[in-house]
C-alpha positions in Angstrom: -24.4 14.2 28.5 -22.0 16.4 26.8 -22.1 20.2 27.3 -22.5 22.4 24.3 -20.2 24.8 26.2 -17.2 22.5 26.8 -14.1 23.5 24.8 -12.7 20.2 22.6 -10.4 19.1 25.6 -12.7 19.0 28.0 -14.9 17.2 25.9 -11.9 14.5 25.9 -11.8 14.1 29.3 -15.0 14.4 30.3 -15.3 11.1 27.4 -12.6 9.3 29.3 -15.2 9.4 32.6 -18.0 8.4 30.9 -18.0 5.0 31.5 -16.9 4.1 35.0 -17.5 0.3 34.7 -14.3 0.4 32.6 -10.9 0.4 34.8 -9.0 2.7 32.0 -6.1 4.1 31.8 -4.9 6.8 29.4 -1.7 7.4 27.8 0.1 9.7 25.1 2.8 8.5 23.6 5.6 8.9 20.5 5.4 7.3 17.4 8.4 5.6 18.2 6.4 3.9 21.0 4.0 2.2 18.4 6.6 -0.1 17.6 7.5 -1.4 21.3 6.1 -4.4 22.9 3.2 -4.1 25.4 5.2 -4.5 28.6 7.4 -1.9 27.6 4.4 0.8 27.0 3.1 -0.2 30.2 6.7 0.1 32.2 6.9 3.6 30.6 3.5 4.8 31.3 4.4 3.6 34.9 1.6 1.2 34.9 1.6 -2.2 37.5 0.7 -5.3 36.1 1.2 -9.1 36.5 0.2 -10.8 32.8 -0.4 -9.5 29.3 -3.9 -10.5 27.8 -3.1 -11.4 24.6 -6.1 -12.0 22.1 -5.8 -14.2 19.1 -8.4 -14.0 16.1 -7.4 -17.8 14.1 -9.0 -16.7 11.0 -6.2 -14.1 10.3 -3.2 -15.7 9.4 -1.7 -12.2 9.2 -2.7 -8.9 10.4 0.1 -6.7 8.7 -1.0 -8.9 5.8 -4.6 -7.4 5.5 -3.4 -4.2 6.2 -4.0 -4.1 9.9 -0.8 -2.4 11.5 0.0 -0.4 14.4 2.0 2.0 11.8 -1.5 3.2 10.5 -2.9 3.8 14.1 -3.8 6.6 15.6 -4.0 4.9 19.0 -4.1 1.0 20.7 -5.2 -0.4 23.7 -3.4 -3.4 25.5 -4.9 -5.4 28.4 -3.5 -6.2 31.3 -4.7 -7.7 35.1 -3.1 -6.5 37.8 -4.1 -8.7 41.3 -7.1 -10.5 39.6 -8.6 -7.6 37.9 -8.5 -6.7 34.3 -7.8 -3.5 33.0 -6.8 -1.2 29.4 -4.2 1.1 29.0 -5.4 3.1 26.0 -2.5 4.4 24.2 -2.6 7.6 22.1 -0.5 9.4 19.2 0.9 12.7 20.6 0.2 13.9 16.3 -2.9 11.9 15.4 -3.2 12.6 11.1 -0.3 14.4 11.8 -1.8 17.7 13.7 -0.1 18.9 17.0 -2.0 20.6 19.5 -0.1 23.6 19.2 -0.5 24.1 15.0 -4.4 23.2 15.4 -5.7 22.5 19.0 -9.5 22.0 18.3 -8.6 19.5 15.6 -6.0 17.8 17.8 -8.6 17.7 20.5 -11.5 16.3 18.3 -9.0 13.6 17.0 -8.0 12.6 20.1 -11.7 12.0 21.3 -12.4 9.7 18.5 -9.6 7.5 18.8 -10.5 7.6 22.9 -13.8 6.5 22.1 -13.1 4.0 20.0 -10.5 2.2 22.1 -12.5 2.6 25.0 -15.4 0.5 22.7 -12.9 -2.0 22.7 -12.2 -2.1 26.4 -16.5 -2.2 26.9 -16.7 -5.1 24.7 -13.9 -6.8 26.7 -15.5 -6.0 29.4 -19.1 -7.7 28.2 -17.4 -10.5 26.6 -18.8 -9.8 22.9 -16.3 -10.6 20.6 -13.7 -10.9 22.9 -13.7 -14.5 25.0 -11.2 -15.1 28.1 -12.1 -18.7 28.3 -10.1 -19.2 25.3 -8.4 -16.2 24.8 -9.9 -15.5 21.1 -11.2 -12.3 19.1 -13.1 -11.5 16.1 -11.2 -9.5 15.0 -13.7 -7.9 12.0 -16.4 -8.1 14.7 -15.1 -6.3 17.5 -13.8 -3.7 15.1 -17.5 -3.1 13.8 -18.5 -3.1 17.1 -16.1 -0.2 17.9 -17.0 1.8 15.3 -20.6 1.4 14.9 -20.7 2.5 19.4 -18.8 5.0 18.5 -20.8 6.7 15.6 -24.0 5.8 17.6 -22.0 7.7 20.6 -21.6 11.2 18.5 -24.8 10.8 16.1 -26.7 10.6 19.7 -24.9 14.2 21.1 -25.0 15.7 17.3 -27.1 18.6 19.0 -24.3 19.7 21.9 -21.6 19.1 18.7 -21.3 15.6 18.6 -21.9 16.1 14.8 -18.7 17.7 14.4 -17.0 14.4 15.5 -19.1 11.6 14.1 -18.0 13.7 10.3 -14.6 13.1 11.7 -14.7 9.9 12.1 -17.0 9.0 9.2 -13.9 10.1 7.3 -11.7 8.0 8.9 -14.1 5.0 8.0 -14.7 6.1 4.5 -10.6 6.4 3.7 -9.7 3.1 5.0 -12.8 1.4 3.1 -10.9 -0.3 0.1 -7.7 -1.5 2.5 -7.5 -5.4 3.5 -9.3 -6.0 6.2 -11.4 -2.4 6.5 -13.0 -4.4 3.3 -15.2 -6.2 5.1 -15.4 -4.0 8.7 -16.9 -1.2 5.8 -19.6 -3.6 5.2 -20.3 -4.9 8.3 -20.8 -0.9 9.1 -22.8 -0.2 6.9 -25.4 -2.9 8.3 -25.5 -0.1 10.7 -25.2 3.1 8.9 -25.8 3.1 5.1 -22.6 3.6 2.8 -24.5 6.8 1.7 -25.1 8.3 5.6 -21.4 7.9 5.9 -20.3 9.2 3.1 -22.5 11.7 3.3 -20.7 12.9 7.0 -17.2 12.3 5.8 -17.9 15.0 3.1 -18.3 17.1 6.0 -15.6 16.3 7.8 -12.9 19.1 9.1 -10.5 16.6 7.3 -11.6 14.9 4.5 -11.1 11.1 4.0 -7.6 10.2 3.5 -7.3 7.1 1.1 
C-alpha cells in the first residue's frame, strides 16, 4: 500500500518492491544507450546472463514503421535467463519528457514511477505467460501493451486516495498524446475497453504535464 507520506522517490522504490514474484532489475541510463543492442545495456549495467529472450509479434512487419521506436521511449525492458531462470532489466531515461531531477525532482520522480510500472507490467505478463509465449517465442504486441497500461492505470486509480491520482493524470497524458500515432491507434482503443476515452481524457487534463501530441 502506498504511504500518503512518502516523498515521490520513495514512492519509486517502494514500486520497484512491490512485486517480489518478479526477478527485476533496474537501471538508468543515457539516451545514447537507447540505441545499443541488448547485450550491451546488460554488459554496462554489469548484469550476468547467458541468452537474450527475444520476442517476435508476426503481424508487424515493422515496428519503426507504426511508430513504435525506442527514440520515443521513456524506458524498455529486455529479458534475459541467467542459469535457467528468467529475468528483466528495466531500463530508464536519466531525462524522461526531458525533466532532470535537479530542474524538477517531484516531476522526475513521478515520471520515473510510471514508466517503472509499466515495464514492470510487462515483466508480470511475461511472467504469467499472457501475451507473451516462450514455447514459441511470440508477442502480441498491441495486447501486451494494453495489458501494461490498463495494470498500470488500474495500479494508481486503486491508490488515488494516498496520491496515486497524481500519477494515473500523468500517465493518462501520456496515453492521450500518443492516441493518433501508428500503432497507439489501436492500443487507444483497446484501452478504452477499459477506461472510457472520456475518463482518460478527462485525467490527462489534469495532468502536471499535459498530453504531448
Amino acid at each position: 500500500m502506498l504511504e500518503q507520506s512518502l516523498e515521490t522517490k520513495d514512492i519509486f522504490y517502494a514500486i520497484s518492491n512491490f512485486y517480489p514474484e518478479l526477478n527485476v532489475s533496474i537501471r538508468f541510463i543515457s539516451k545514447q544507450s537507447f540505441s545499443k543492442t541488448p547485450e550491451e545495456n546488460l554488459l554496462e549495467a554489469g548484469i550476468e546472463f547467458d541468452s537474450i529472450l527475444r520476442f517476435k509479434d508476426q503481424s508487424i512487419q515493422s515496428l519503426e514503421g507504426n511508430g513504435y521506436t525506442m527514440v520515443n521511449a521513456g524506458g524498455f525492458a529486455t529479458n534475459y535467463v541467467r542459469n535457467g531462470t528468467v529475468g528483466t532489466a528495466v531500463f530508464l531515461g536519466q531525462e524522461p519528457a526531458g525533466v532532470t531531477e535537479a530542474e524538477a525532482p517531484n516531476i522526475y520522480w513521478a515520471l520515473q514511477t510510471i514508466l517503472l510500472h509499466h515495464e514492470l507490467m510487462h515483466a508480470k505478463d511475461l511472467y504469467l505467460q499472457k501475451n507473451f509465449d516462450s514455447s514459441d517465442m511470440s508477442v502480441n504486441l498491441v495486447k501486451a501493451e494494453i495489458y501494461a497500461d490498463v495494470a498500470t492505470l488500474r495500479f494508481f486509480e486503486k491508490h488515488k486516495k494516498s496520491g496515486g491520482d497524481t500519477y494515473r493524470n500523468l500517465y493518462a497524458a501520456g496515453i492521450v498524446g500518443r492516441e493518433g500515432t501508428g500503432i497507439y491507434k489501436q492500443i487507444f482503443k483497446g484501452i478504452t475497453k477499459s477506461f472510457p476515452e472520456a475518463q482518460l481524457r478527462a485525467w490527462a487534463s489534469m495532468s502536471v504535464i499535459p498530453p504531448i501530441k
